[in-house]
Every structure is written in structure tokens, then in C-alpha cells.
TIVO-2410 file (N, C-alpha, C; in nm, 3 decimals):
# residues 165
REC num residu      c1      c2      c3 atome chaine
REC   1      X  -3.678  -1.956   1.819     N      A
REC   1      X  -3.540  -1.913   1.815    CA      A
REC   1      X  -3.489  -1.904   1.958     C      A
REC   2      X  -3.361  -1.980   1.956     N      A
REC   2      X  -3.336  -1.972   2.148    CA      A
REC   2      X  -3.248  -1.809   2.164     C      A
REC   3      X  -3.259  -1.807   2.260     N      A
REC   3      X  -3.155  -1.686   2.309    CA      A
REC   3      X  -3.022  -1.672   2.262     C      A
REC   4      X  -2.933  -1.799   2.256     N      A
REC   4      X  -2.796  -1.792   2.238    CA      A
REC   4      X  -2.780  -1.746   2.063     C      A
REC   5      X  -2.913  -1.836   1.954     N      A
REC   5      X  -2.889  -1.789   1.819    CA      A
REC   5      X  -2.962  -1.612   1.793     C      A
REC   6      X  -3.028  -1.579   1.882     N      A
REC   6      X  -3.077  -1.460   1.898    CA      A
REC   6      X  -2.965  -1.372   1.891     C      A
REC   7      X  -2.858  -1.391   2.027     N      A
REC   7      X  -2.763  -1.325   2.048    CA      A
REC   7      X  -2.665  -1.333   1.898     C      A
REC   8      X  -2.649  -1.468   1.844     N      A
REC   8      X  -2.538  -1.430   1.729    CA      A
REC   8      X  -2.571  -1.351   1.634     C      A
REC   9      X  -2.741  -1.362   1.557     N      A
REC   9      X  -2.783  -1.236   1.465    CA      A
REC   9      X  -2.747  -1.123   1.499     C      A
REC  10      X  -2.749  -1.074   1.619     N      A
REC  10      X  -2.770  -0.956   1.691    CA      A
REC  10      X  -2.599  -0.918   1.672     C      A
REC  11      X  -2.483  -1.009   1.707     N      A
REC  11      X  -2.347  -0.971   1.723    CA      A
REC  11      X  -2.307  -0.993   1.513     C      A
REC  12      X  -2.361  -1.069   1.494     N      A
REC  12      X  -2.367  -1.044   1.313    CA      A
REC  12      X  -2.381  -0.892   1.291     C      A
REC  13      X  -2.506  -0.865   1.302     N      A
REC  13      X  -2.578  -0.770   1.218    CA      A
REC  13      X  -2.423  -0.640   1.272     C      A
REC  14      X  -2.444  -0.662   1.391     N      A
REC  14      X  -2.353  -0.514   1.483    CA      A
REC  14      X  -2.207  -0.506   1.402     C      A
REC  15      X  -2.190  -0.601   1.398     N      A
REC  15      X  -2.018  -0.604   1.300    CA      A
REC  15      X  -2.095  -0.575   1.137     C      A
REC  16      X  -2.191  -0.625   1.078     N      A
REC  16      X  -2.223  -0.573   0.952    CA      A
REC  16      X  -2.222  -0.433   0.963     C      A
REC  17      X  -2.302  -0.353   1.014     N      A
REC  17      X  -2.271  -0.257   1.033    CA      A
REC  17      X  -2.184  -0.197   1.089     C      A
REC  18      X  -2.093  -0.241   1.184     N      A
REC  18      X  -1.973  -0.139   1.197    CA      A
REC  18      X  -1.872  -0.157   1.026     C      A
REC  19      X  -1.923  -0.263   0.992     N      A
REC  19      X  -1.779  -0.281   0.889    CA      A
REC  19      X  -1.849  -0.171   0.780     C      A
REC  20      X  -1.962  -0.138   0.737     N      A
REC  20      X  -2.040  -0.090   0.694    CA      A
REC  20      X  -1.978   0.090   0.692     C      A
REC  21      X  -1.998   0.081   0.837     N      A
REC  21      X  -1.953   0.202   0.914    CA      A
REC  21      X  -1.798   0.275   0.857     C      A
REC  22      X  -1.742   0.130   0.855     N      A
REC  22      X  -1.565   0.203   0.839    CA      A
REC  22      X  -1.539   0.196   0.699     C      A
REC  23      X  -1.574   0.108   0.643     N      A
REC  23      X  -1.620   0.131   0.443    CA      A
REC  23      X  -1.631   0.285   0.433     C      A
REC  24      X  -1.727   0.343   0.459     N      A
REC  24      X  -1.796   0.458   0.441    CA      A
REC  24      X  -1.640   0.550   0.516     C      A
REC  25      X  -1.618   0.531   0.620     N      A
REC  25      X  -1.548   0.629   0.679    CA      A
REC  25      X  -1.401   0.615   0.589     C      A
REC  26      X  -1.342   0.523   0.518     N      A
REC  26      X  -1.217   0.509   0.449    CA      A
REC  26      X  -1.264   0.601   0.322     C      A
REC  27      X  -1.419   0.617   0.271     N      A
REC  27      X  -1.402   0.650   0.133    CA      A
REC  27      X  -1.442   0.816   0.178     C      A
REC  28      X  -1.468   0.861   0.281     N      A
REC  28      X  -1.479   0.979   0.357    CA      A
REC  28      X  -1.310   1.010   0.364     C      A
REC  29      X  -1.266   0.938   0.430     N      A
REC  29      X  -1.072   0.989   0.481    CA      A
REC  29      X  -1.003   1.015   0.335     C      A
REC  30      X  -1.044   0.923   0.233     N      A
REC  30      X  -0.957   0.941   0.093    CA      A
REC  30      X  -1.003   1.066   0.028     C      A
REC  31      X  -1.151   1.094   0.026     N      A
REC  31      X  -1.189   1.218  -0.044    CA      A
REC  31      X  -1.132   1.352   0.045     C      A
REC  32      X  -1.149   1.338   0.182     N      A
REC  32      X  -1.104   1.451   0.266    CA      A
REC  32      X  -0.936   1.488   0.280     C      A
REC  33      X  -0.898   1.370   0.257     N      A
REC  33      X  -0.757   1.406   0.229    CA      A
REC  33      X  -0.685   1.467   0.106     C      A
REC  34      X  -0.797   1.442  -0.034     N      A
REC  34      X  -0.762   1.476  -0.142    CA      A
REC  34      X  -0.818   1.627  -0.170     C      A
REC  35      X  -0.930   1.658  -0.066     N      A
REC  35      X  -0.924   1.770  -0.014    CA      A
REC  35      X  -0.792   1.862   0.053     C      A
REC  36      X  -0.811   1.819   0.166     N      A
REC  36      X  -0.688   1.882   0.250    CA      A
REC  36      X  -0.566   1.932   0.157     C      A
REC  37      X  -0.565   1.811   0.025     N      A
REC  37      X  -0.400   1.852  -0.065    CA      A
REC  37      X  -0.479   1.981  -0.144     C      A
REC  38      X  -0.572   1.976  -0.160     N      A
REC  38      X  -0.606   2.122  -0.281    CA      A
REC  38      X  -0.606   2.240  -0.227     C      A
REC  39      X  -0.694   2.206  -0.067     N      A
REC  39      X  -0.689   2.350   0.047    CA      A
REC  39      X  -0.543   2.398   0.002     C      A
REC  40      X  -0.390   2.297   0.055     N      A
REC  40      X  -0.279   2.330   0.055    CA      A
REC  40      X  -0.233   2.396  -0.060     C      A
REC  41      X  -0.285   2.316  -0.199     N      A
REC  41      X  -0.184   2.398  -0.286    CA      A
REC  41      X  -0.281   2.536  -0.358     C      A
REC  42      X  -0.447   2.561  -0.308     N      A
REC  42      X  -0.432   2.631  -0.313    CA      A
REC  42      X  -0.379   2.781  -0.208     C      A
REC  43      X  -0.357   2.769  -0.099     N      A
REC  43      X  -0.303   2.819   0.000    CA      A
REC  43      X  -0.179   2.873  -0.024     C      A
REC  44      X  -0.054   2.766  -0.129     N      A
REC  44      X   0.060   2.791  -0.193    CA      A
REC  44      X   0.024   2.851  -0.359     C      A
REC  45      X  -0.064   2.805  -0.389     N      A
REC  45      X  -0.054   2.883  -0.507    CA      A
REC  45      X  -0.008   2.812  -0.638     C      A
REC  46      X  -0.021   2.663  -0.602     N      A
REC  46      X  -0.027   2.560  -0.693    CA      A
REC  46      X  -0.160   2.539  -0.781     C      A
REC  47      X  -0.161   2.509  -0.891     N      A
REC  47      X  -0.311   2.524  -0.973    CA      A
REC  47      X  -0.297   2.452  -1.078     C      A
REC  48      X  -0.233   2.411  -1.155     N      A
REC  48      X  -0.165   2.361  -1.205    CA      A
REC  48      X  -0.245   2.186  -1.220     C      A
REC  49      X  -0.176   2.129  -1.106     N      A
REC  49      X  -0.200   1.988  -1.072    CA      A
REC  49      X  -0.327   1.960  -1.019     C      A
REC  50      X  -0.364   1.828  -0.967     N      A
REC  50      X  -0.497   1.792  -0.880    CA      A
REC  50      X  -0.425   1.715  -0.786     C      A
REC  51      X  -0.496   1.712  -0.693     N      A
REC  51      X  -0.409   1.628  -0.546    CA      A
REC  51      X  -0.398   1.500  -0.583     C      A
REC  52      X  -0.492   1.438  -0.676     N      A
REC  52      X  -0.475   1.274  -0.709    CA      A
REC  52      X  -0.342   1.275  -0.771     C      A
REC  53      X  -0.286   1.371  -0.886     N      A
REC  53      X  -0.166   1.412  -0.963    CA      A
REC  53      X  -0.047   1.428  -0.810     C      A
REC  54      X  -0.079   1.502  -0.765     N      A
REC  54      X   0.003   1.556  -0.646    CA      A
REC  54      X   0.021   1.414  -0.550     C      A
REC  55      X  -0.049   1.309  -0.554     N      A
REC  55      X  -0.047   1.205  -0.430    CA      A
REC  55      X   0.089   1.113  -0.558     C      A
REC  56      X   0.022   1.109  -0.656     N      A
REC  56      X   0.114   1.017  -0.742    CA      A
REC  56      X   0.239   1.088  -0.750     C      A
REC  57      X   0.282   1.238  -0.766     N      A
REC  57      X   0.395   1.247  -0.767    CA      A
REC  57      X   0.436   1.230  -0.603     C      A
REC  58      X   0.403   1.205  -0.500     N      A
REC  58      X   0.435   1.174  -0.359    CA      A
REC  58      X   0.486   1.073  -0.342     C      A
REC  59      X   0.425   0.938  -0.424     N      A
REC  59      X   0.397   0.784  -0.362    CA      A
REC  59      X   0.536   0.731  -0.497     C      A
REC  60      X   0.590   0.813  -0.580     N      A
REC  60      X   0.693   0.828  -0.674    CA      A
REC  60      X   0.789   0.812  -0.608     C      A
REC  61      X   0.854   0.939  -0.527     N      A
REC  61      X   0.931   1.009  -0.443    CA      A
REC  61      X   1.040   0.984  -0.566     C      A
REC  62      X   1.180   0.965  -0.518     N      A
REC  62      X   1.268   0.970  -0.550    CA      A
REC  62      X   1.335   0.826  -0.652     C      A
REC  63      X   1.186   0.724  -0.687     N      A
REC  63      X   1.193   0.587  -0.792    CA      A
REC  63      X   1.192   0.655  -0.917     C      A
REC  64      X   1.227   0.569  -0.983     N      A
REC  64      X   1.199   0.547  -1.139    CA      A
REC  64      X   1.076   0.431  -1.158     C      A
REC  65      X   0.984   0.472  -1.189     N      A
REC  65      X   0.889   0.323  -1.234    CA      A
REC  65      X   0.819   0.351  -1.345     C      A
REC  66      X   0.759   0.258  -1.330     N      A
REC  66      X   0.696   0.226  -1.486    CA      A
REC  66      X   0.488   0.258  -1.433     C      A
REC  67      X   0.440   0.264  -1.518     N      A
REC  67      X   0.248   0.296  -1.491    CA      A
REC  67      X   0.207   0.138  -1.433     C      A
REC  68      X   0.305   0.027  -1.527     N      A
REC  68      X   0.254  -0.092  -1.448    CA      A
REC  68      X   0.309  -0.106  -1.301     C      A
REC  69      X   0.411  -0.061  -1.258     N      A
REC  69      X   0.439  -0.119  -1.127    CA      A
REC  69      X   0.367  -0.005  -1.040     C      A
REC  70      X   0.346   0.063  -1.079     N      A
REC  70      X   0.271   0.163  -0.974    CA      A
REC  70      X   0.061   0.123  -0.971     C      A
REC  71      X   0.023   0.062  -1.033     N      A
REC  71      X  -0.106  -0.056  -1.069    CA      A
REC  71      X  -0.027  -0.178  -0.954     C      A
REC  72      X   0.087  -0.257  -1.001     N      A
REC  72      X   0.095  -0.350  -0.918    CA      A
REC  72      X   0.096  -0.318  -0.785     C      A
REC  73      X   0.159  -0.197  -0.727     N      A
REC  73      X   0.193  -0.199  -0.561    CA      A
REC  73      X   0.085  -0.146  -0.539     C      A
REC  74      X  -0.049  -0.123  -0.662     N      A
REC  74      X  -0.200  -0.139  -0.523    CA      A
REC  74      X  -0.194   0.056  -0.567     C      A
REC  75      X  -0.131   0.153  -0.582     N      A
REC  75      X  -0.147   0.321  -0.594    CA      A
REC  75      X  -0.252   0.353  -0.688     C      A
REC  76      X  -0.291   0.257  -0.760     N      A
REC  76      X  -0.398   0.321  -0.898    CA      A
REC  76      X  -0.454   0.249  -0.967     C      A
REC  77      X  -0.515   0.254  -1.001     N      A
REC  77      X  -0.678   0.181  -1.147    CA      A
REC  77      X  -0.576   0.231  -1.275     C      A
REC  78      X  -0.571   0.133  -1.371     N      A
REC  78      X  -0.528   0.146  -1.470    CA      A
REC  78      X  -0.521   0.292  -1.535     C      A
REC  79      X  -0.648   0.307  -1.626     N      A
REC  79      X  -0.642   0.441  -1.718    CA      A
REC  79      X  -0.617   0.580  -1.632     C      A
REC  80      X  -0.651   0.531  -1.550     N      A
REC  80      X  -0.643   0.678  -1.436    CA      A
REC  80      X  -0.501   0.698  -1.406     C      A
REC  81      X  -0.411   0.600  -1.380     N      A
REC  81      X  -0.267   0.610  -1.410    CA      A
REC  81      X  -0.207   0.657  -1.525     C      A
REC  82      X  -0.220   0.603  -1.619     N      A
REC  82      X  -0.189   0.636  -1.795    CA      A
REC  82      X  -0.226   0.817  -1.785     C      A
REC  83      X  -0.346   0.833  -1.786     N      A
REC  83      X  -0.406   0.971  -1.779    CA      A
REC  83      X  -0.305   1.083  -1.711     C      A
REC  84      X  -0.312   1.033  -1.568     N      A
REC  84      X  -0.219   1.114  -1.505    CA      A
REC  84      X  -0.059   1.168  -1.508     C      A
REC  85      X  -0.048   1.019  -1.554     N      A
REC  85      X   0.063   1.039  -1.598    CA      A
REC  85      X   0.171   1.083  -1.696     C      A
REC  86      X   0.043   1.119  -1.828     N      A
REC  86      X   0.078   1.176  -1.928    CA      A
REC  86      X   0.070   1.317  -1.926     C      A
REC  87      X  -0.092   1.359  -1.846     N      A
REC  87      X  -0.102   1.520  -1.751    CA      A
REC  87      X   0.045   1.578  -1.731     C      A
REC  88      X   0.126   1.437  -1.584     N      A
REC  88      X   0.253   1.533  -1.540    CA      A
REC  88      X   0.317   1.534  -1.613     C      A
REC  89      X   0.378   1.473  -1.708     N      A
REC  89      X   0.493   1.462  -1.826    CA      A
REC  89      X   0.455   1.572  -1.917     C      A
REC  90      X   0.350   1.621  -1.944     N      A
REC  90      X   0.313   1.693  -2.057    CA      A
REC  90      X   0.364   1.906  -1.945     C      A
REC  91      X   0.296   1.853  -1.870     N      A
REC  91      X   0.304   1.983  -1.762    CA      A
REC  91      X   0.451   1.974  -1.758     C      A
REC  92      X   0.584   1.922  -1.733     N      A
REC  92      X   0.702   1.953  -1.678    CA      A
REC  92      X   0.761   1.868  -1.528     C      A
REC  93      X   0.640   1.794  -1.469     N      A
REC  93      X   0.634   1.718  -1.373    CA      A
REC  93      X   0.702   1.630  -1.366     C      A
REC  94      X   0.717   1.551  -1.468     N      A
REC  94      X   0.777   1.430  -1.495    CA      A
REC  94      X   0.846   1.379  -1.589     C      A
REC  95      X   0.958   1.332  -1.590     N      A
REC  95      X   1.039   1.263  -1.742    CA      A
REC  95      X   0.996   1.152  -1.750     C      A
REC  96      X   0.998   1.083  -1.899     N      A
REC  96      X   0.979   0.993  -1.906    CA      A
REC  96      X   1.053   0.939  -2.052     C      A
REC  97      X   1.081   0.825  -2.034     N      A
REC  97      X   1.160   0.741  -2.111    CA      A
REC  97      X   1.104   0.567  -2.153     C      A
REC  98      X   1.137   0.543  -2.275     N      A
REC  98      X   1.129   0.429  -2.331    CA      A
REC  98      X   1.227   0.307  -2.237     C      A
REC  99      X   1.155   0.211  -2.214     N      A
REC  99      X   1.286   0.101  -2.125    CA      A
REC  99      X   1.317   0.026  -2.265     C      A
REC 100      X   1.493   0.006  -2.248     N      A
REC 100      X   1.575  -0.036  -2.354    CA      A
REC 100      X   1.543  -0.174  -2.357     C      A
REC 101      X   1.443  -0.243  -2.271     N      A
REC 101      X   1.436  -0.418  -2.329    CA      A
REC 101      X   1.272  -0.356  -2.332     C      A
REC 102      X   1.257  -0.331  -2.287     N      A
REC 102      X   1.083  -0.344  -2.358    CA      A
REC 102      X   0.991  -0.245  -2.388     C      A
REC 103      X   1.040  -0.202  -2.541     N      A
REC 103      X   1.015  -0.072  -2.539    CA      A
REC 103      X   0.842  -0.009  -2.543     C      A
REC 104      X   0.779  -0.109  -2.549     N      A
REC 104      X   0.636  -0.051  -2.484    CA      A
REC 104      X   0.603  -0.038  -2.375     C      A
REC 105      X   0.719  -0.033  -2.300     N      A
REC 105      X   0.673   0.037  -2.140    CA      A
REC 105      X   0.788   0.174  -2.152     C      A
REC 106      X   0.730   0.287  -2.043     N      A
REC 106      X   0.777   0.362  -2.022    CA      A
REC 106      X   0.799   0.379  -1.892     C      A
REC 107      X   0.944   0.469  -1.872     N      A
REC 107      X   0.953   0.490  -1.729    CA      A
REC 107      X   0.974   0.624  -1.684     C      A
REC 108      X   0.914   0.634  -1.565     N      A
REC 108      X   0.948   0.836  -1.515    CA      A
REC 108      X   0.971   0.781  -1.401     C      A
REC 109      X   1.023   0.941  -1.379     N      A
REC 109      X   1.074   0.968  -1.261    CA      A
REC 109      X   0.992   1.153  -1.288     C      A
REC 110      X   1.040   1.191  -1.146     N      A
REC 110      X   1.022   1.313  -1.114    CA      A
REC 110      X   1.121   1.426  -1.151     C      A
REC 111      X   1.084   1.526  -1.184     N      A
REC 111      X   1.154   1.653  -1.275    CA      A
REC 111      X   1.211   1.745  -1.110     C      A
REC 112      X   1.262   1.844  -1.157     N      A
REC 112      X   1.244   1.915  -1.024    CA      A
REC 112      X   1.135   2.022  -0.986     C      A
REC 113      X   1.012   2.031  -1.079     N      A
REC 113      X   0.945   2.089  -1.062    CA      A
REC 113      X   0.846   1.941  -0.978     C      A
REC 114      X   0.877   1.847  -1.047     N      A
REC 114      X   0.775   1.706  -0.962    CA      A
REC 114      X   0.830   1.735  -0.816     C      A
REC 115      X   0.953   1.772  -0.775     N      A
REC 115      X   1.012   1.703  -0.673    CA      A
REC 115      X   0.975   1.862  -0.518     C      A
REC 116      X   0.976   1.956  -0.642     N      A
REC 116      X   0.897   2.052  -0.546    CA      A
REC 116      X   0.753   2.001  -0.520     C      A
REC 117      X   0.647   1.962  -0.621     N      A
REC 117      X   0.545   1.919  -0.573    CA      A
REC 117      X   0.540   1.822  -0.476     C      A
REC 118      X   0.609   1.734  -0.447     N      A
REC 118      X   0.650   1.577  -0.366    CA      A
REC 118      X   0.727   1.649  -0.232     C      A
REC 119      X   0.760   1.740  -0.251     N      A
REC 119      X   0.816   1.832  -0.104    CA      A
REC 119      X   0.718   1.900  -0.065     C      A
REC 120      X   0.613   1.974  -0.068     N      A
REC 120      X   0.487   2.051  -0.084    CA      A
REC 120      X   0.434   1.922   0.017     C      A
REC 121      X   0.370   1.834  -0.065     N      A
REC 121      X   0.286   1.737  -0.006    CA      A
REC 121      X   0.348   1.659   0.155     C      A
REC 122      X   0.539   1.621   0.153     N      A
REC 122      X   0.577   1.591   0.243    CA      A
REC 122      X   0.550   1.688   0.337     C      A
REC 123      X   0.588   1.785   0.358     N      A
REC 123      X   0.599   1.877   0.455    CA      A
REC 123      X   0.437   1.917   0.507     C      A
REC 124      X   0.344   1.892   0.421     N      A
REC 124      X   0.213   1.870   0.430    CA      A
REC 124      X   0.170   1.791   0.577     C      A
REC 125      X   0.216   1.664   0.537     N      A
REC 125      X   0.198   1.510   0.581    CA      A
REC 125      X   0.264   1.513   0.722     C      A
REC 126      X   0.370   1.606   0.727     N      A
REC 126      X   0.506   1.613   0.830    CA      A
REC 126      X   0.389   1.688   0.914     C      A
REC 127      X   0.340   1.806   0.925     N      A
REC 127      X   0.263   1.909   0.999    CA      A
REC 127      X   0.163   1.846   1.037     C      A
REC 128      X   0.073   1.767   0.957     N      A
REC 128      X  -0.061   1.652   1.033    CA      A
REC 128      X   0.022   1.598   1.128     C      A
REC 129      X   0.136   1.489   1.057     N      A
REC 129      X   0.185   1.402   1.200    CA      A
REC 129      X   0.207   1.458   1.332     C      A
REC 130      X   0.292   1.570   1.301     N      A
REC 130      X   0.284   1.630   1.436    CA      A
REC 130      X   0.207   1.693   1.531     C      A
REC 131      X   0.112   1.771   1.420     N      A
REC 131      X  -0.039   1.807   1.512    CA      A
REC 131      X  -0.106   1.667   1.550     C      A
REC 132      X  -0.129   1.522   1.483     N      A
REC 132      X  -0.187   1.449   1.526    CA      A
REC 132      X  -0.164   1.412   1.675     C      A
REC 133      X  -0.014   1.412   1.698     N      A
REC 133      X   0.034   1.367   1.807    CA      A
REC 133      X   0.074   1.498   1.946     C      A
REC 134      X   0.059   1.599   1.891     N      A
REC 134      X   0.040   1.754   1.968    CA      A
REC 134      X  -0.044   1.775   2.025     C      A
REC 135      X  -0.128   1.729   1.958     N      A
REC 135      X  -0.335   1.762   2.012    CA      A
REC 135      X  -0.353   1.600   2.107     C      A
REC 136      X  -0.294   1.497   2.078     N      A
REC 136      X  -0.356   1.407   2.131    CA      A
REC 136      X  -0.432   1.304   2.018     C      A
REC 137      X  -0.466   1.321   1.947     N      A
REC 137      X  -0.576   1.315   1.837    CA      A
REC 137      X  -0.543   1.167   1.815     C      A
REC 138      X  -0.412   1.104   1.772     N      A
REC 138      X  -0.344   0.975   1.724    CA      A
REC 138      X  -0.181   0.996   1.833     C      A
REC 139      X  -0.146   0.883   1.935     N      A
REC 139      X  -0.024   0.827   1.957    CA      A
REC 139      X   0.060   0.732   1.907     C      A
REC 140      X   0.173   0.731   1.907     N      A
REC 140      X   0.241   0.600   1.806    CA      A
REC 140      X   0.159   0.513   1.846     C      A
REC 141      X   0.092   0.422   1.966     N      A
REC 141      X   0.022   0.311   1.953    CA      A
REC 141      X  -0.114   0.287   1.880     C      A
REC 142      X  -0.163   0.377   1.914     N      A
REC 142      X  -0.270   0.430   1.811    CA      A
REC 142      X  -0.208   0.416   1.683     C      A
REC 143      X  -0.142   0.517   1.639     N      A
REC 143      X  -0.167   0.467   1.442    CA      A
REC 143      X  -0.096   0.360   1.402     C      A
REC 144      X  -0.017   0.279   1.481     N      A
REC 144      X   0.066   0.160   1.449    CA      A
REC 144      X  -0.105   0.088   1.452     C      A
REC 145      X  -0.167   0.080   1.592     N      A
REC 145      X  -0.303   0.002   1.561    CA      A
REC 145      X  -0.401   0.016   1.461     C      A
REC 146      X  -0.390   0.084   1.401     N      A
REC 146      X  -0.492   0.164   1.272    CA      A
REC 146      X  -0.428   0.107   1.148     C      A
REC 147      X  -0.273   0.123   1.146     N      A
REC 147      X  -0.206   0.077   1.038    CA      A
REC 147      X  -0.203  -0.068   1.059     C      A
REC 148      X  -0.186  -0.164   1.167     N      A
REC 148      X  -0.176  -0.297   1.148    CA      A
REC 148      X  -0.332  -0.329   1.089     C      A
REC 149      X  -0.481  -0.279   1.122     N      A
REC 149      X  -0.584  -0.325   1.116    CA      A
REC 149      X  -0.615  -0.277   0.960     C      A
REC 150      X  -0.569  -0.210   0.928     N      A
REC 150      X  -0.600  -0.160   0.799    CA      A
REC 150      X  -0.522  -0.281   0.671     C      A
REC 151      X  -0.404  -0.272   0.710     N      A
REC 151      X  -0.345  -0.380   0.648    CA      A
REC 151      X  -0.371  -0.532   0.641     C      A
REC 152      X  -0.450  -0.608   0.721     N      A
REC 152      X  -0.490  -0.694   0.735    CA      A
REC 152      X  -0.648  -0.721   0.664     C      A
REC 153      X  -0.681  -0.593   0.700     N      A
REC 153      X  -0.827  -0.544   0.607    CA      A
REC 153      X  -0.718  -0.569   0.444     C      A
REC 154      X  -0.638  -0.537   0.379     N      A
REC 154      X  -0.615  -0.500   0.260    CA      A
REC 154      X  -0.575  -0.637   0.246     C      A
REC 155      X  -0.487  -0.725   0.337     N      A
REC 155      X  -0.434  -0.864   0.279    CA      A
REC 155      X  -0.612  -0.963   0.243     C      A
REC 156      X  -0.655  -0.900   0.348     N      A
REC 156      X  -0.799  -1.022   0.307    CA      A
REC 156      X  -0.889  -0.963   0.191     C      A
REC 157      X  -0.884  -0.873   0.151     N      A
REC 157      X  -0.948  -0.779   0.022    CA      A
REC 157      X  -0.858  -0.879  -0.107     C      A
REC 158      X  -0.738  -0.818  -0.090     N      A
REC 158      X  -0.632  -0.897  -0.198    CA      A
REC 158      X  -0.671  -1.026  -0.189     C      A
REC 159      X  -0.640  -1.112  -0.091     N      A
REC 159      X  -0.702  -1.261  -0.093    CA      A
REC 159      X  -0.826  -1.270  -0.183     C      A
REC 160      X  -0.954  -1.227  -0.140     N      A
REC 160      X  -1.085  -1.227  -0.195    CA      A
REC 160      X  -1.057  -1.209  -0.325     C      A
REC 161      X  -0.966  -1.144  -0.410     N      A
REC 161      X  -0.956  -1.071  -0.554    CA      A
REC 161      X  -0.834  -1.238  -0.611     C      A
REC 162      X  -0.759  -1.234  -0.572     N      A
REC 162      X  -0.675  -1.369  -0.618    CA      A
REC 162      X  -0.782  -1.465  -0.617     C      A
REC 163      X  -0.869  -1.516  -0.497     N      A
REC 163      X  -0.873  -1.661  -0.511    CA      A
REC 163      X  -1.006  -1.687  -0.578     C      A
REC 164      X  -1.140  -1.548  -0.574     N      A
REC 164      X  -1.238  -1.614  -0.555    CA      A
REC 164      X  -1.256  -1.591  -0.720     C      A
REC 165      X  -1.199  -1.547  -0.828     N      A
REC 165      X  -1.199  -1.571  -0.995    CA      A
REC 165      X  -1.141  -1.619  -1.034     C      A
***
């Protein structure tokens, strides 16, 4: 084996494992964040909901949609949507309505008890940003770089899922 194919195993393996590395650290940031929302509401005194409930009434905000378009823009796994979504509607969270051309879909929106939960979580989100950038921790160039690399990670994921079945 010469030196130069030595060196590429060696720069292989190092990116296998960093990618390895940040896999692990995204499914660490999603659980810790779905943390952080329960610390909060129990802190407020919310009990009621679960932060996965609490992220979906967030990523809602102020739309009307349907369980499929919220599956299409990438927010949720099928039944886990349906589930949740019947949770907030049943709790007071959410209205929901029959659509007049196709009436096996349904559509919600947020109640004003949803829209206090979806204010809860903003003002949440508002206090990280600003400690992120208070402490030093993340600068706009920083999370613009985190957000462009992440997204490019998600267009080549999506690619892999379209082309390779």
C-alpha cells in the first residue's frame, strides 16, 4: 500500500467518523431541545401537552394546514402526526375542520389556547437566541454557517430518499 492510498483511508475513515459524530450530536440536539420545552412548561405550569405537541403547535403558527402538508414540509412521520393531532383538537388546542373539496382531509389551525402554547415556545426560542449571541456561544455568521450546512445535509438526505427507490 503506497503512502498517498494510506493517506486517503486515513482522510475516509476521519470524515466517517466525524459524520458519525454529528448524526449522534443532531439526535442529542433534538432530544435536548424537546427537553429544554418540558423544563419550560414545566417551570410555567403547562402539563397538559408534550413538547413534540408543543413544537407542532409552534411550526403551525398562525397557518391553516392539513396532517398531509405538515408530513410534506419534512415536520413529522405520519401516525405520529394523526396522533398528535387529534391529542390537540381533543384538549382545546386546535380546531379542526372538514375541507369542502376533499372531504377526507382535515384542516386546523390553532385555538387561542394553541396560540398561547405557540407564544410560550416563541418567547422560549427568543431568550436562547439572545443568550446564544450574549454569551458568545453562536454569532449571526456562525448559525447562518450551521444553517447553510445543515440544509445541504437535508437536500442530499432528500435526494438519497427520491432517487435511490
Amino acid at each position: 500500500m503506497s503512502f498517498h492510498s494510506s493517506m486517503e483511508n486515513g482522510t475516509e475513515q476521519s470524515f466517517m467518523a466525524d459524520y458519525l459524530d454529528s448524526l449522534a450530536l443532531v439526535e442529542r440536539l433534538h432530544r435536548l431541545l424537546l427537553d429544554v420545552i418540558k423544563d419550560e412548561f414545566e417551570r410555567v405550569g403547562v402539563i397538559e401537552i408534550n413538547a413534540v405537541q408543543a413544537l407542532l403547535l409552534f411550526n403551525i403558527g398562525d397557518n391553516e394546514v392539513t396532517a398531509g402538508e405538515l408530513k410534506t414540509r419534512g415536520y413529522y412521520q405520519g401516525s405520529n402526526v394523526s396522533y398528535n393531532l387529534k391529542k390537540l383538537v381533543d384538549a382545546g388546542y386546535m380546531h379542526h375542520q372538514r375541507c369542502e373539496i376533499d372531504r377526507r382531509s382535515v384542516r386546523v389551525r390553532l385555538t387561542d389556547r394553541g396560540r398561547e402554547i405557540r407564544d410560550v415556545i416563541s418567547a422560549l426560542f427568543a431568550r436562547h437566541a439572545e443568550g446564544l449571541q450574549a454569551k458568545g456561544v453562536l454569532g449571526e455568521d456562525g448559525i447562518e454557517q450551521i444553517t447553510h450546512a445543515l440544509r445541504r445535509v437535508e437536500r442530499y438526505w432528500t435526494d438519497q430518499i427520491r432517487y435511490i427507490y
